[in-house]
N, C-alpha and C positions, 0 to 999 in steps of 0.2 A: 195375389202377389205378382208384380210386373217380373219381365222376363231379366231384368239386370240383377232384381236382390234377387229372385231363384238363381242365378249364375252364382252370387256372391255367397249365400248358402250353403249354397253345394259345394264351392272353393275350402269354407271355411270347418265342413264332415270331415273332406278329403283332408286338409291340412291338419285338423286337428289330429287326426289317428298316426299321419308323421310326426309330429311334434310331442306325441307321449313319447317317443325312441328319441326323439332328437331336440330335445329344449332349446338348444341355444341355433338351431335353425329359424332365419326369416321368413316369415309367414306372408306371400305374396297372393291378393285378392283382389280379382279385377274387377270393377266398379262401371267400369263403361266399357264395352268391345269399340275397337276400331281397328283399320288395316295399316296402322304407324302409331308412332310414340305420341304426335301429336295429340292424336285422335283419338286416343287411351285416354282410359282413368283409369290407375292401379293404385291401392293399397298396400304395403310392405311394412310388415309387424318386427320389430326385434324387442322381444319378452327378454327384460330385465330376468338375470338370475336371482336376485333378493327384491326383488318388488318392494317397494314402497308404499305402491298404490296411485302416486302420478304418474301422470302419463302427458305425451308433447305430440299433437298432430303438426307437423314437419310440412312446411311451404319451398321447395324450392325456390330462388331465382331466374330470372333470364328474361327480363323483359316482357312479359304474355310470348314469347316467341318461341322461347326453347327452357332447357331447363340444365342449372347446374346440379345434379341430382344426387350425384357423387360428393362431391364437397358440402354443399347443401344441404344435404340429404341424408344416404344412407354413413356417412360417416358422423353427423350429427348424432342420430339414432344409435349412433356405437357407444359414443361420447357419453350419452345419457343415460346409457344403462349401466356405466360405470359407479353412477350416481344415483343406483337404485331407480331410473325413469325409465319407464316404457314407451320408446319412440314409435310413431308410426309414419313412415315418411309417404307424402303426399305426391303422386305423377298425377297433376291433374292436365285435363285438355285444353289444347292452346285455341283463345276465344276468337280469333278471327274477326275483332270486328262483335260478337255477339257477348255481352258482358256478364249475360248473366251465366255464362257454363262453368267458372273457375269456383265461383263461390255455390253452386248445386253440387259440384264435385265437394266441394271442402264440408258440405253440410252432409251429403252421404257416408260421405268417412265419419264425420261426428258421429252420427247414427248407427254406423258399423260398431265402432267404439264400443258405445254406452249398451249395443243389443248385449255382447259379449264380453261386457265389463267383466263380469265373473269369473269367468273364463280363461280372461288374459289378467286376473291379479288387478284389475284397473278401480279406482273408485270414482263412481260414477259424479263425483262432484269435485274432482282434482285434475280433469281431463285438460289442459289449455293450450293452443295456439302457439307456435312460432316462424317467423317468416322472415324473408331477407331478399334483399330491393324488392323487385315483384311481388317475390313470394311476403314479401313483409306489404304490401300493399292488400294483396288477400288474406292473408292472419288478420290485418284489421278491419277487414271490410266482414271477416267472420266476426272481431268482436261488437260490430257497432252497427250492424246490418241484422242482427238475431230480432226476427219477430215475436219469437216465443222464450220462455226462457231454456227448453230443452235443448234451443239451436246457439244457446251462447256460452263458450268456452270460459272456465273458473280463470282464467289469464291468459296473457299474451306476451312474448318477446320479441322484439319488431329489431330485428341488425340490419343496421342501413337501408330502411324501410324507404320506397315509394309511400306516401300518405296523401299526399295530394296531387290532384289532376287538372290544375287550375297554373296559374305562371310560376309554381315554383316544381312543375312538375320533371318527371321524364319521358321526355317526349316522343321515344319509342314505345314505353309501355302504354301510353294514352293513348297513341294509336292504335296499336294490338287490341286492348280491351274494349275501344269504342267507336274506333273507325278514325277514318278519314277528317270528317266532319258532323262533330258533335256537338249537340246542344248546349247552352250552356243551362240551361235544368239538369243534365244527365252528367255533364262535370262537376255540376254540384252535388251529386247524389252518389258521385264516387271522389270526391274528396272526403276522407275520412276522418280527416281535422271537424268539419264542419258536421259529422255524425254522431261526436262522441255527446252521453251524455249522461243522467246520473246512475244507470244501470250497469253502464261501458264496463267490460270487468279490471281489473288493474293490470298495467303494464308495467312492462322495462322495455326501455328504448337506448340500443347505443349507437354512435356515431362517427367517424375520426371527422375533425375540423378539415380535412384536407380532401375528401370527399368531391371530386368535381363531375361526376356521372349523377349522382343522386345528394343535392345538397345538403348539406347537415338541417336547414331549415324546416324540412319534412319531419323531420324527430320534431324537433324542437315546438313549431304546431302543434302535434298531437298532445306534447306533453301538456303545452299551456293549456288546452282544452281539457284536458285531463283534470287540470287545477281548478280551472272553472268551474267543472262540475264536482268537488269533491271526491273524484277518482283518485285510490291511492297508483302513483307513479312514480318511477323512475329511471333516471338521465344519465348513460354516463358518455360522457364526451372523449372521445380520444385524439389524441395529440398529432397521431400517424397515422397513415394504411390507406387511405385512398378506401376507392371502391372494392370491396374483396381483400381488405386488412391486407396487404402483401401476401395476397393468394393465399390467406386462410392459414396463417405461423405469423410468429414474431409476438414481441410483447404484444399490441394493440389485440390478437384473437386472444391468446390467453389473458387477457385482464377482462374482454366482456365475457367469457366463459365463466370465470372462477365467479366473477361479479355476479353474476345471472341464477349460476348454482345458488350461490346465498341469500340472493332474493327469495327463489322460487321455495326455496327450505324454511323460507321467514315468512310465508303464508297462512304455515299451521302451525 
């Protein structure tokens, strides 16, 4: 066993022996050492009081740069267990240039998951993916990037997802994840419009039209890809909200919230 899963391990003794006195405490397990946020990978569990048995590995946003972790994040995972979902919200490390550390991070968490399903009330085949700009660019690059089937999430909800890396991108996060100047092999190989395919597991994608950070057209790609291969998906477009729905309130976040719950419940 390499010295990161004994660290995570050991995290997860320790927390477990808290968490019989304290249920409804966050369970935090670090995944990667480093000496900043950046340079972290951390794991943060909120166990659903009534379990359902899904569960949402949680992608922040922030461009590869930074992370809105808070909005994004651990208030999503609050969100979700209102709804019987077991969140786990994702601090993965900012790629610098190196593309592959966001999606190692996002596959180690998978993997934490499914060792501990048990444990956490989780079912190891309801486990799915969600993510928003950025982070909605790595939720899909987990669903459509899995070489095996153990590494691919039962679904995905992509809000105002980055999906492509190519002209209808954004053009901060293509930098962060691939440098300066990148191939265009390696922009094709993280466009994740151009990945999906009959395996893809099902999504929900929403948007507002009015979107000018991350254009609506990144949804709307994946979806059509989606249809091409016979992936069940769906779209919902919003009227309003720009980038960050009016900072995350207002009709536009409650309507893909409510929307997404009955999706995700219309599974099984």
């Amino acid at each position: 066993m390499n010295k990161i899963l004994c660290r995570y391990v050991v995290l997860v003794l320790l927390v477990t022996l808290v968490n019989s006195t304290a249920r409804g405490a966050p369970i935090t397990i670090e995944l990667h050492c480093g000496d900043s946020p950046q340079t972290q990978a951390v794991l943060t569990t909120y166990l659903a009081e009534e379990p359902s048995g899904v569960s949402v590995l949680i992608c922040p946003g922030g461009g590869y740069g930074g992370l809105a972790i808070d909005p994004e994040g651990h208030g999503i995972a609050r969100w979700l267990n209102q709804h019987g979902i077991t969140g786990f919200v994702l601090q993965y490390r900012m790629p610098k240039g190196r593309n592959t550390v966001p999606l190692e991070d996002a596959q180690t968490a998978l993997a934490v998951i499914r060792e501990h399903a048990k444990q956490w009330a989780v079912h190891p085949r309801k486990i799915g993916v969600m993510g928003f700009s950025a982070g909605g660019h790595l939720a899909s690059t987990v669903a459509t990037h899995a070489r095996r089937r153990i590494e691919r999430p039962a679904f995905s909800v992509l809000v105002y997802p980055v999906i492509s890396l190519g002209e209808h991108t954004h053009g901060g996060s293509r930098k962060n994840l691939l440098g300066n100047d990148p191939s265009n092999e390696l922009i094709a190989q993280y466009s994740n419009e151009l990945r999906v395919n009959r395996k893809t597991p099902p999504a929900f994608l929403t948007h507002a039209i009015d979107d000018t950070v991350v254009r609506k057209i990144n949804s709307e790609m994946y979806r059509d890809a989606c249809l091409e291969h016979g992936v069940p998906v769906e779209y919902l477009e919003l009227p309003n909200g720009g980038h960050g729905l009016d900072g995350y309130q207002g009709a536009s976040w409650d309507a893909w919230q409510e929307a997404s719950i009955l999706w995700i419940k219309g599974l099984w």
